[in-house]
N, C-alpha and C positions, 0 to 999 in steps of 0.2 A: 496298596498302590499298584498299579497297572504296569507292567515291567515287558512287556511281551512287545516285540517290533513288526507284527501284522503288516508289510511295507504298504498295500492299496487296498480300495473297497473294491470287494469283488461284488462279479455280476449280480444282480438280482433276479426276482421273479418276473416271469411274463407283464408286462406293462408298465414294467417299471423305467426310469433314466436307464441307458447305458452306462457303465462305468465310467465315471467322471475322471478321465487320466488326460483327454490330451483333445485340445479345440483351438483351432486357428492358430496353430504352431504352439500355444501354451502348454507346458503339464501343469497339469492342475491336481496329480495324487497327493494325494497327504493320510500318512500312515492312522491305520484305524485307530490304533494306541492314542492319537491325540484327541479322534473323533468318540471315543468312547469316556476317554479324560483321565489324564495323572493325577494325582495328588502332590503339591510345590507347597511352598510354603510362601506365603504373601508376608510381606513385610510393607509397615508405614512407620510413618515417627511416632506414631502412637503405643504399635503392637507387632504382633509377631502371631500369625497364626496358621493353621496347615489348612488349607482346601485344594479342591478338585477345579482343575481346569479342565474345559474341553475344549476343543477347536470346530467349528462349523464353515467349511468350506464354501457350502450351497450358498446359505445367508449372509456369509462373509462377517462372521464375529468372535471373539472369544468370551466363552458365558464360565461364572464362576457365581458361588453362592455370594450373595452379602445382600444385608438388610437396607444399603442405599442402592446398586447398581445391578451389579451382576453380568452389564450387557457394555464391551467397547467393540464397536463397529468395526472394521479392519479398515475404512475409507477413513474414516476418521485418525485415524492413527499420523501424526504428526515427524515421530522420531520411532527407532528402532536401538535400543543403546545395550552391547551387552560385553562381558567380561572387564575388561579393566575403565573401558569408557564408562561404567557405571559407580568410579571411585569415590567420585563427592558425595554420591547417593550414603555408600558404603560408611565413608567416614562420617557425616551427618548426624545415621544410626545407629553409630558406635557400636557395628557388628564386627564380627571376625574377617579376619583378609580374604581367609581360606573361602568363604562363599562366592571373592568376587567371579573365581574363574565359570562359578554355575548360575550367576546373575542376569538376568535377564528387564531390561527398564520398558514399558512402554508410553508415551507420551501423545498423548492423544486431546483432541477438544471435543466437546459437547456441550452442545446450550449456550455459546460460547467463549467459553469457557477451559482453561486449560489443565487437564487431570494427567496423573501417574499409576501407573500400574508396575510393580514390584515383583517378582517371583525368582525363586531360588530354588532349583531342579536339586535331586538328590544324588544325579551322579549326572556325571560328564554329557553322556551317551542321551538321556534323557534332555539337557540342557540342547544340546547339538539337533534333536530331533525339532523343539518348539525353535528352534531361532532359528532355521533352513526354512518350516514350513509356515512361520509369522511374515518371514522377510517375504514369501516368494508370493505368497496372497495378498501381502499390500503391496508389491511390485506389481501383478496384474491386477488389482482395482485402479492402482495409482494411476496406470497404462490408459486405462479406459477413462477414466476421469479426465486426463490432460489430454487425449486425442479422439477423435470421435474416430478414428478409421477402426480398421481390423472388425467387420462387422459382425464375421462366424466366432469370433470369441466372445462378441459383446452379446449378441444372440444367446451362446449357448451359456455365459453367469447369469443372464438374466432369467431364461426359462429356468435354469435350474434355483435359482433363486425362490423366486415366487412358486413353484413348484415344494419347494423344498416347505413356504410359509403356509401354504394352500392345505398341505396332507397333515392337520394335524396328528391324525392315528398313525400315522407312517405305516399305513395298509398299500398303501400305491394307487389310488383309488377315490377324486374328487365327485362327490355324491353333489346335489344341487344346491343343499347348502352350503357345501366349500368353496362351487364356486360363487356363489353370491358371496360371499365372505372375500373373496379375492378383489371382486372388482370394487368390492368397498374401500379394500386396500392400495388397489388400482387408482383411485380417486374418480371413480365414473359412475352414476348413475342410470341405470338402465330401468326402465319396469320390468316388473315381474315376466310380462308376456314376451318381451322383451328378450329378456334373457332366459325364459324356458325355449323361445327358439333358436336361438344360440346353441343352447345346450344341445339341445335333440338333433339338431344340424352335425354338431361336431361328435358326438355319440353315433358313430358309422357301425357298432356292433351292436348296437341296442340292446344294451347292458346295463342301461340306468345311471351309469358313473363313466368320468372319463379317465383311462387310462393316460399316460403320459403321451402316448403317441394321439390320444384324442383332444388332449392338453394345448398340444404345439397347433392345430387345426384349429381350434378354438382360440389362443392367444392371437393368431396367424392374421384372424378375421379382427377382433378388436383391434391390433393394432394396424390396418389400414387406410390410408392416409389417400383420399381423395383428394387433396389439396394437389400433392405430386401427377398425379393423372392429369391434371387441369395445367400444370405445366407443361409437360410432355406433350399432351395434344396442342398446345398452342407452338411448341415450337416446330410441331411436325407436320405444320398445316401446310396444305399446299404439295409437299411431298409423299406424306405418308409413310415415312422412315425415318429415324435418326442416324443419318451416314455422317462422313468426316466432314463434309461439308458443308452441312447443317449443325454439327456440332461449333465447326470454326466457325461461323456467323455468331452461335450464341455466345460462344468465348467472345469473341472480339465484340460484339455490339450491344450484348446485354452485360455481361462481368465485366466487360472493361479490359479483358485481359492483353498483357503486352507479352507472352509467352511467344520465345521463337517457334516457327512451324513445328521444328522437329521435336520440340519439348512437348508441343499441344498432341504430337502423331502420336507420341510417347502415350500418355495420358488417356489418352481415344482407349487404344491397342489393351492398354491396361484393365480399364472397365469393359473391356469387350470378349474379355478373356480370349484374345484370340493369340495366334502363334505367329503373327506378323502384319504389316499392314497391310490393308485392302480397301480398293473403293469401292469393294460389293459388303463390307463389312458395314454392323449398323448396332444402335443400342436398344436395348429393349428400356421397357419400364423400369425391371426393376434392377438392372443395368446401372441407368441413369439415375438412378435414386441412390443407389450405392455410391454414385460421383457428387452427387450434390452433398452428403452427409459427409465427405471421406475428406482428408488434410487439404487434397488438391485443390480442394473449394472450400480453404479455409476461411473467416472472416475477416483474419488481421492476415495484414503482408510480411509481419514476421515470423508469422507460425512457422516455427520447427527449425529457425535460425540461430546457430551460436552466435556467440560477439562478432558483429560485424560491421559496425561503425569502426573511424579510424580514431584509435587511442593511441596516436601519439603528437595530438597539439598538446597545449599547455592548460593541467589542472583547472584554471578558470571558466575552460570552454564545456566544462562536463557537469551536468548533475548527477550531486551523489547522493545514493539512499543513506537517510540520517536519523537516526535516532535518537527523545529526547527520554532523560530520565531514563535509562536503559536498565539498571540495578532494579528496577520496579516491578513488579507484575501484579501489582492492583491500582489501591488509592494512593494519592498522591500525600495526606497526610497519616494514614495508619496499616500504608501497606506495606510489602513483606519485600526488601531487597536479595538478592541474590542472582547467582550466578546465570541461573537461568534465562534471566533476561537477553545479556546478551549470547548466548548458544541460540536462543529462538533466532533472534534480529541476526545474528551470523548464517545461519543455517537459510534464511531466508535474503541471504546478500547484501544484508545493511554492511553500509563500507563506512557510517564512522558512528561511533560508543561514545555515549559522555559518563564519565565518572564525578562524583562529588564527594573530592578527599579528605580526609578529618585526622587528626594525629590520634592513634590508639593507644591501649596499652601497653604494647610491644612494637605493634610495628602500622600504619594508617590502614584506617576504616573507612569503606563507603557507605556510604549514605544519606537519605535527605534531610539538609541541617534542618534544625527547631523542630521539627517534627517528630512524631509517634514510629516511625519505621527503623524498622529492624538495621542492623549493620553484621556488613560481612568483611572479612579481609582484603584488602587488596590484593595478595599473594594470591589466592584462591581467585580471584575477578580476572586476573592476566594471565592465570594457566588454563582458565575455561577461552580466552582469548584465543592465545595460544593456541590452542588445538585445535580451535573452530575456526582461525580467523579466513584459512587460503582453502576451507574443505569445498566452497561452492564457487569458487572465486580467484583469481590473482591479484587482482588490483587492490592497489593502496588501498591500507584500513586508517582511520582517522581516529585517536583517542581525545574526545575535548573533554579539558581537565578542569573546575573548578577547585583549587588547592585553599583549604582552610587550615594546612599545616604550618610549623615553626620548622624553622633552619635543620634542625634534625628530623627531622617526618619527611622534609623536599629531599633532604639526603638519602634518605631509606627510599622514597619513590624512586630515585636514578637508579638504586641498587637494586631495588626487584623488578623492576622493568626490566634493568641490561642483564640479569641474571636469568629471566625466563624466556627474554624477545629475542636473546642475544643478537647475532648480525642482522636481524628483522628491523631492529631497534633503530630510526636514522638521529645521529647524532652526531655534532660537528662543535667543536671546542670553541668559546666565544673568540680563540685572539684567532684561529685560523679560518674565520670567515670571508668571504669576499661578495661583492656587493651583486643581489642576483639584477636581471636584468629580467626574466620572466620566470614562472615555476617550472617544474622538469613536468612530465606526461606522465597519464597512468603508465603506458608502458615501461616508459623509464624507471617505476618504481613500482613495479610488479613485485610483491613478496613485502613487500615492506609496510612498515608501522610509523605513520608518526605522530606526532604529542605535540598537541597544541594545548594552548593554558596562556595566561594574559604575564607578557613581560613587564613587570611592573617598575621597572626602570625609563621602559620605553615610554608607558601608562605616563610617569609621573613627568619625564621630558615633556609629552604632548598637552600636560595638565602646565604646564609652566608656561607654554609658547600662548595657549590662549588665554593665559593670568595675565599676561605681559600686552597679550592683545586688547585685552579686557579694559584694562587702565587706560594704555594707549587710546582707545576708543572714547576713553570716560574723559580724558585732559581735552582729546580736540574738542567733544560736546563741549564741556566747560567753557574751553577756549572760546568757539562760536557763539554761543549763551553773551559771554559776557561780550562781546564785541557787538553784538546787537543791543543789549542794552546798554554800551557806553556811548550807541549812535543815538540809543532813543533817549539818555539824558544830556548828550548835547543837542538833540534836535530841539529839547524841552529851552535848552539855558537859550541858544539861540533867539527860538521863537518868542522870550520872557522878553527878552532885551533890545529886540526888534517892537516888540508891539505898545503901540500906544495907550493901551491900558493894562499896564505892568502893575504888577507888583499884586496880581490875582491872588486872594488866600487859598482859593479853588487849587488853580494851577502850581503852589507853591508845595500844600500839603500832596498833589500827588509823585512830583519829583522828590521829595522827601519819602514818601511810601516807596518810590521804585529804589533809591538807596539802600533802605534797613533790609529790602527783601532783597538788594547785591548783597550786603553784607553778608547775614546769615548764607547766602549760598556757597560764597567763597570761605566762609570756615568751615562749613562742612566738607565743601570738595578738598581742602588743605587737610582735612583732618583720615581724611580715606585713604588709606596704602596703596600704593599703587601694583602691591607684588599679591594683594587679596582675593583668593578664587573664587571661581561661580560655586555658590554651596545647591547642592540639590533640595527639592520641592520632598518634604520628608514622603509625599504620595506619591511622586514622579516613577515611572518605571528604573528598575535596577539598572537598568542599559539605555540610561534616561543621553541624550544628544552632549548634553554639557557636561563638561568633569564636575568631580565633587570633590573635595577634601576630607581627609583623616587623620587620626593624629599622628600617624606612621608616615605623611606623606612625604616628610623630608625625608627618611629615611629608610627606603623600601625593604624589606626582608627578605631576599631572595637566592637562593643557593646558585652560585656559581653551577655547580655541577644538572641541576637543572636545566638553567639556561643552554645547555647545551643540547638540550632534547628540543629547543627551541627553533626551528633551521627553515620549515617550509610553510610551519603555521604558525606565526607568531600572535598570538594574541594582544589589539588595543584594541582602547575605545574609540567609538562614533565619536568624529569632533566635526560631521558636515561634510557635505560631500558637494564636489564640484569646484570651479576654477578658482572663486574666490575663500575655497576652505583655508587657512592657515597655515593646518601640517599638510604634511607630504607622509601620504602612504607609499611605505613600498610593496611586491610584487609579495611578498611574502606575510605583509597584516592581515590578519583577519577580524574582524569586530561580528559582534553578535549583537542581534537586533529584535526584542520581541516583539511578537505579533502588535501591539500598540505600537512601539516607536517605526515598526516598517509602516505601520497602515498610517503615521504622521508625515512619513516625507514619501509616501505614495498619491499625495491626496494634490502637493505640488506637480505642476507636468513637469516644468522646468529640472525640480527635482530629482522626480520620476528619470529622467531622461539622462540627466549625472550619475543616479544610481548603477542603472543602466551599464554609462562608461564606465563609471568604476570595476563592477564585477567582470568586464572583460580582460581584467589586468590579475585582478585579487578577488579572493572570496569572499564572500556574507556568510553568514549563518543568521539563519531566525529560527524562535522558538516561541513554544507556546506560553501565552501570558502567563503570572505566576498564580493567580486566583482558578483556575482550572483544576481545582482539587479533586476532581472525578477523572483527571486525567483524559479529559473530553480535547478532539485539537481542532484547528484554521482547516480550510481549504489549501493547500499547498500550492496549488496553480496560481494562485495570487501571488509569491513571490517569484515563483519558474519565470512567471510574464517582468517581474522587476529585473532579471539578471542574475536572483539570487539562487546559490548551488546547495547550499545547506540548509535543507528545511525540514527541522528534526519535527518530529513526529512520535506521539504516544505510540507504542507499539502494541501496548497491552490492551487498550480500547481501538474495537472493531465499527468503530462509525465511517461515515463520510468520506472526511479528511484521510484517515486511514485506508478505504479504497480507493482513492485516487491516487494515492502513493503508491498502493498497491499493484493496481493497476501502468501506472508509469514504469515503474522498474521491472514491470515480464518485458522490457523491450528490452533490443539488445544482449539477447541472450542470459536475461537474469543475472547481467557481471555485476549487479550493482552503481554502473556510469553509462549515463545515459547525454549524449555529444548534445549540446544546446542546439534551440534553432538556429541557422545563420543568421538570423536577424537581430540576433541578440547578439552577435559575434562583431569583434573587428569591421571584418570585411564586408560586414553585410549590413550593416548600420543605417543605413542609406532607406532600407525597404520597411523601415517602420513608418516610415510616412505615406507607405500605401494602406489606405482605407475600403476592405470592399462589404461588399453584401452577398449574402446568400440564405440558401434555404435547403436543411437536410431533410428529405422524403424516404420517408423509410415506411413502407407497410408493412404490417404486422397481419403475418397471413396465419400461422397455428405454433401450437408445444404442443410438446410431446412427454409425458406424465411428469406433470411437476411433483416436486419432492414433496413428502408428508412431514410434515413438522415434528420434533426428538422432542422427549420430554427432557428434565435433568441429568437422567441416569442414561441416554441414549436410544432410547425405544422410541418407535413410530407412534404416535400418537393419533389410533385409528377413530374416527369419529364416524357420529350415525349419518350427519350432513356431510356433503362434497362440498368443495369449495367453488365459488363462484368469479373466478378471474378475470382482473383487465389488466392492462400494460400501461404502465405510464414509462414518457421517454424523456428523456431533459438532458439539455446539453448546460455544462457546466462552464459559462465563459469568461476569462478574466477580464477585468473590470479593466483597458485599453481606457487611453486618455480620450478617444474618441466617441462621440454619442453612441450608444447604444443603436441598432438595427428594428425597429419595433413597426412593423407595418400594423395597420387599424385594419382588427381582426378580430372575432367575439372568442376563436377557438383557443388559442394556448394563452398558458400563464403567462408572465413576465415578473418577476422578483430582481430588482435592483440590489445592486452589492451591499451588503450591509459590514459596518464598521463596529467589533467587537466593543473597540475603547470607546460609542457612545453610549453600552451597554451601564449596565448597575455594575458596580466594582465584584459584584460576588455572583455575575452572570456566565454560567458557564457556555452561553451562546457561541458559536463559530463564527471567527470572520471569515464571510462567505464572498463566491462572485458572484457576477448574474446569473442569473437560470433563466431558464424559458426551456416550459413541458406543455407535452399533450398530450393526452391519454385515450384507449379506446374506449369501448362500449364493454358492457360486463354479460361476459358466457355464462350459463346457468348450467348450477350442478354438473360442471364437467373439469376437473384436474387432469385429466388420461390423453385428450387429444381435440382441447378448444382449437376453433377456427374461427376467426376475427375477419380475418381478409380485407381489411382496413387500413388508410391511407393516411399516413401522416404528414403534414409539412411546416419542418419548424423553423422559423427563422432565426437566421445568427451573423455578426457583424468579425472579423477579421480582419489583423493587421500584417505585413509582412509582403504582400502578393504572394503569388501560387510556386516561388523563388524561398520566402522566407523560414516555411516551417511552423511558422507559430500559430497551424491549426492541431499541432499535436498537442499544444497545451488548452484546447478545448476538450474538455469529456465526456465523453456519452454514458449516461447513465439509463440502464434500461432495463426498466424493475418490474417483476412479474406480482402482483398486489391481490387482496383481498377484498372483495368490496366491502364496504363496509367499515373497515378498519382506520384507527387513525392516523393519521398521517406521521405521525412519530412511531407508529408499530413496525419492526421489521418486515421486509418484502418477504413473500415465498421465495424467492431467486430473484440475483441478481446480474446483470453482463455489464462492466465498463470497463472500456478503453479508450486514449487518444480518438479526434476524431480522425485526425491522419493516418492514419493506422488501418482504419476501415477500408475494405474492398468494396467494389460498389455489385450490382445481381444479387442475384438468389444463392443464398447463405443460411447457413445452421448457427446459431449461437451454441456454445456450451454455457448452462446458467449453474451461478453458482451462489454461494452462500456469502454474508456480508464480510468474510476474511479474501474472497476471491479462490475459495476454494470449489472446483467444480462437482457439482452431483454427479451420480454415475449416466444417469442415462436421463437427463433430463436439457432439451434441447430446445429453442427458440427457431423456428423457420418465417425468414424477412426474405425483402427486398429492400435493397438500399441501393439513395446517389446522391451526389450533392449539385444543385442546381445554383448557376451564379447570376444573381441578379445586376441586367446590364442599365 
């Protein structure tokens, strides 16, 4: 084993990289010892074995033998977990304590897919070396990934990257088949002639091979970008310079920008590298190229924004990132519960968990009932809570509880809850409550935990008020019934008795038929209870509109001492919603509603528009149907557009649904709540009844080296063919009470919303909204640096006016594809966000992968605006 602390790589030979220490304020050394590789010991639940780690800075990996992988990316890397954070891991493996302090966990995805990487340093010294130079190379890929600025650091991982994949003999020294090898890598096709003059061009010693300095000359040339030149001279026409004053034109008139003067001077002065302002001052090329790629010209409005919405109205006004089946990280019948589910969904700012509790042998288990999946302790599920719950976040965390325990299991939940959550925990004794009148704010309950789970006292009152309704309903029917026909057997005696030809056997046998059929009616209805509940449809959803009866329902099971964790979420049923509902919710119910029962009283408007009022008082939660066994989810913007705040989400499946969520909650600073539109608000109620029309244009003018596809084990998956790309764009819109926007048009789709619950019971189809896409033209053999310069315009219908908000609950979806490929195949890259969100000009997307994780250096260059149809 390698024990020596060599601190940096020293210089090399003529032509080679400079010492890779320090680029765009970064250090990037990392002691040779790890580049040469220690000897750790890897540990799984399987085994225990000793190999060689090494660290590769250039390529950004850590490589180790094994007959599956051997290769995790450092971009890819998810979590960094090490010393005592790595306890569960430790206990799991029933290894010794003594290693936790040399432990090292890494959590990374691939394929995607979520893997573990284990190692256990042999002394202290060694341990401290890998987890300094692990953490500080996924901090500066992470860097580059989330922000496109700082372009001398991205420049110089990137040359040294590919530099570093390009020399396979590590001589220093690309001969002409390294670089054909490269631009294969690259994703471009060039011909042969092609690229021998390339080569011979950047070959300034004529030498036959390029050194590294012949490298960066040669890279220099590929990657430039005539698309930006054709910007530039359009904006500089007429003048022949880019000064402050041709700059502020294209700010204000092309980007839209509403930056005060001195914020824009700010900005100018910045990409101009100059040492103050000047009206002789002006930007060159590639100046301005640096400003169009860099934050200041980010594409969303909130780039680089902490929390800054106002979190402190009332609970109701917020959507919260929600997670469903969170114990899970596979299939929904044979997959594998634990802790890790929620450490992901926390570390990623889900702000509410569900657990599904079960009484154990000692103390409750979670897990999913009647299924094939694993169970783990609850003790263990609240101490991974615990630790993660306020690491990305402050705002209130939400536990929704399905409790399948007896009286003593409810008891043990209060007990390990308040023993691990302790003052986190909110709890309030049932005799000293008093009657809320609206919820507190996230601010108000910053740091805090609470526990929602269905009050089955409340449950069984609200099951009695419509039993009682129920009857009630059934005697006036009766009543009515029989008053109509005691008019239509006097109208019979009457008209007998009046008429001069009496005594009809016609007319006699049919008032005698209307008798026998009162009869029978009135002993049925005599014989029916009037205290008899609605029984549920044995197929009807779980969270079906009408109570159901049990045979516990006189006498509900419920721990006093529970009830008490009971205070701002109280769990009831759906019993209707709107003015002539029965019960009365208060400010504190919350009922859950699956994707079928939401998509049943979404399809009423009237409904629809109750729902509405209710969620500005109280919460919803929806979830995903229960036949979803691939843990497939909805679109969640279909309920965002109903009012509703809880829309738990598979976490562990990387579809659709899942990046729209995704997507939703990078706003507002990642806190997890996300302030509703005003439209859906109180006050602003009013603006749903504006109906408009418009049309998003966004051209798609180039990328810039899209990503190469990972195989299982994380390696580039280098092929002989480049790939042939087009863009498809689709906005994601919810299905509004009002017509759809569909002008007659041969060029984009239209896809109408489709409703899961008309699907086959065992369809894992999504209920979806509207769509409407359009796609460009497909580049041939070019991944490196396609140009499209292509115009799209898609139409979309919005409610709220330009007041309400509710175009951030449209999505953009805008997927860099395959041709070829089908339509259910994952995109190369992916971008979505809100449409409200979007800035309008010439913008870089950062594209990323179907988690919304961003590639390093893989970018989208548009023009975007929204045009309103008057």
């Amino acid at each position: 084993m390698h024990r020596s602390s060599s601190p940096v790589q020293a210089a090399g030979p003529p032509g080679c990289p400079p010492p890779y220490a320090v680029a765009g304020g970064a250090d990037l050394a990392i002691p040779e010892v790890l580049r040469q590789g220690t000897e750790m010991l890897k540990v799984s639940a399987k085994k225990k074995k000793r190999v060689v780690f090494r660290l590769d800075p250039e390529e950004g990996q850590i490589l180790f033998k094994s007959n599956k992988s051997g290769v995790v990316p450092i971009e890819a890397i998810k979590e960094i977990r090490a010393g005592a954070n790595t306890s569960s891991y430790r206990i799991q493996f029933s290894v010794p304590e003594e290693w936790q302090s040399r432990w090292l966990t890494i959590i990374y995805v691939v394929d995607g897919t979520y893997k573990t990487l284990h190692m256990v340093a042999d002394t202290r010294d060694t341990f401290k070396l890998w987890e300094v130079a692990v953490m500080k190379l996924h901090a500066i890929r992470q860097g580059l990934a989330t922000d496109l600025g700082n372009l001398d650091l991205r420049q110089t991982v990137w040359e040294r990257q590919y530099w570093k994949g390009a020399d396979k003999e590590g001589d220093h020294k690309l001969d002409f088949k390294d670089v054909k090898a490269l631009t294969k890598r690259l994703n471009i096709s060039l011909t042969s002639s092609q690229l021998k003059q390339m080569f011979q061009s950047a070959d300034s010693k004529k030498q036959g091979y390029l050194d590294f300095e012949d490298y960066q000359v040669f890279v220099k040339k590929l990657k430039f970008r005539p698309e930006l030149n054709t910007v530039y001279e359009s904006i500089i026409a007429g003048t022949g310079k880019l000064d402050y004053s041709v700059f502020k034109k294209f700010m204000s008139e092309t980007q839209k920008s509403s930056l005060p003067d001195n914020e824009m001077k700010s900005i100018f002065v910045k990409f101009a590298h100059a040492q103050e302002f000047s009206e002789n001052t002006s930007l060159s090329l590639d100046q301005f190229s640096s400003f169009l790629l860099s934050p200041d010209n980010a594409i969303l409005s909130e780039h680089g924004k902490t929390t800054w919405q106002d979190m402190t109205q009332p609970l109701p006004n917020y959507y919260i990132s929600s997670s469903h089946n969170t114990y899970l990280v596979g299939h929904q019948l044979v997959g594998v519960s634990t802790v890790e589910g929620y450490i992901r969904a926390l570390l990623h700012s889900c702000r509410s968990v569900e657990l599904d509790i079960y009484d154990g042998d000692d103390e409750p288990v979670i897990y999913h009932g009647k299924t094939f999946t694993s169970k783990v302790p609850l003790r263990d599920i609240c101490r991974g809570i615990h630790q993660y719950a306020f690491a990305v976040s402050p705002y209130p965390i939400i536990i929704s509880a399905e409790i399948h325990c007896g009286l003593h299991g409810q008891e043990q939940i209060v007990e390990v809850m308040t023993e691990i959550f302790g003052d986190s925990l909110v709890q309030v004794p049932i005799e000293s409550r008093q009657a809320l009148e609206q919820l507190p704010s996230p601010e108000q309950l910053k740091h805090k935990i609470l526990f929602k789970a269905k009050n089955q006292y409340i449950v069984q009152e609200m099951a009695e008020q419509m039993s009682k309704l129920k009857a009630q309903r059934e005697q006036e029917q009766a009543h009515h019934r029989e008053e109509r026909i005691n008019s239509l057997l006097n109208f019979t005696s009457s008209s007998e008795s009046s008429s001069s030809d009496t005594k009809d056997e016609t007319s006699g046998g049919f008032r005698q038929g209307l008798k026998m059929k009162w009869r029978k009616f009135r002993g049925k209805s005599r014989s029916s209870s009037p205290n008899t509940l609605a029984t549920s449809d044995a197929h009807a959803d779980s969270h079906a509109l009408t109570p159901s009866t049990s045979k516990d329902a006189a006498h509900p099971k419920m721990s006093f001492r529970l009830l008490s964790l009971l205070v701002y979420t109280v769990g009831v049923k759906c019993h209707g919603i709107g003015p002539d509902t029965p019960v009365t919710y208060a400010p504190e119910h919350i009922f859950s509603l699956s994707e079928n029962a939401a998509n049943r009283l979404m399809k009423s408007g009237d409904v629809l528009k109750n729902l509405i009022r209710h969620t500005q008082k109280s919460l919803v939660r929806t979830y995903p149907k229960g036949m979803r066994i691939n843990s497939s989810n909805y679109e969640p913007h279909r309920y965002w557009a109903a009012g509703a705040q809880v829309a738990a989400i598979n976490w562990q499946t990387f579809d659709l649904g899942y990046m729209i969520n995704q997507a939703m909650f990078q706003r507002n600073g990642r806190c997890g709540y996300v302030l509703k539109p005003l439209a859906l608000r109180a006050e602003g109620e009013e603006l749903l009844s504006i109906h408009t029309h418009h049309f998003f244009d966004v051209t798609i003018i180039s990328a810039q080296q899209l990503p190469l596809p990972r195989d299982s084990s994380g390696k580039e998956i280098i092929e002989d063919s480049v790939v042939d790309p087009y863009v498809e764009v689709t906005l994601h819109i919810p299905d509004w009470s009002a017509a759809p926007f569909t002008p007659s048009s041969p060029s984009y789709e239209y896809k109408p919303a489709t409703d899961a619950a008309r699907k086959s019971s065992i369809s894992n189809a999504a209920s979806s909204a509207r769509q409407v896409s359009l796609c460009t033209k497909v580049i041939k053999n070019n991944g490196f640096n396609p140009v499209w310069q292509e115009k799209l315009s898609i139409p979309f219908d919005c409610v709220g006016g330009p007041d309400g908000g509710m175009n951030n609950l449209i999505f953009v979806e805008i997927a860099v594809r395959q041709s070829g490929s089908d339509d259910d195949e994952e995109p190369i890259a992916v971008f979505c966000s809100p449409l409200g969100t979007f800035q309008s000009g010439y913008r870089h997307l950062p594209l990323c992968d179907m988690q919304l994780a961003q590639h390093m250096f893989s970018t989208l260059f548009i023009h975007t605006t929204v045009r309103d149809v008057v």
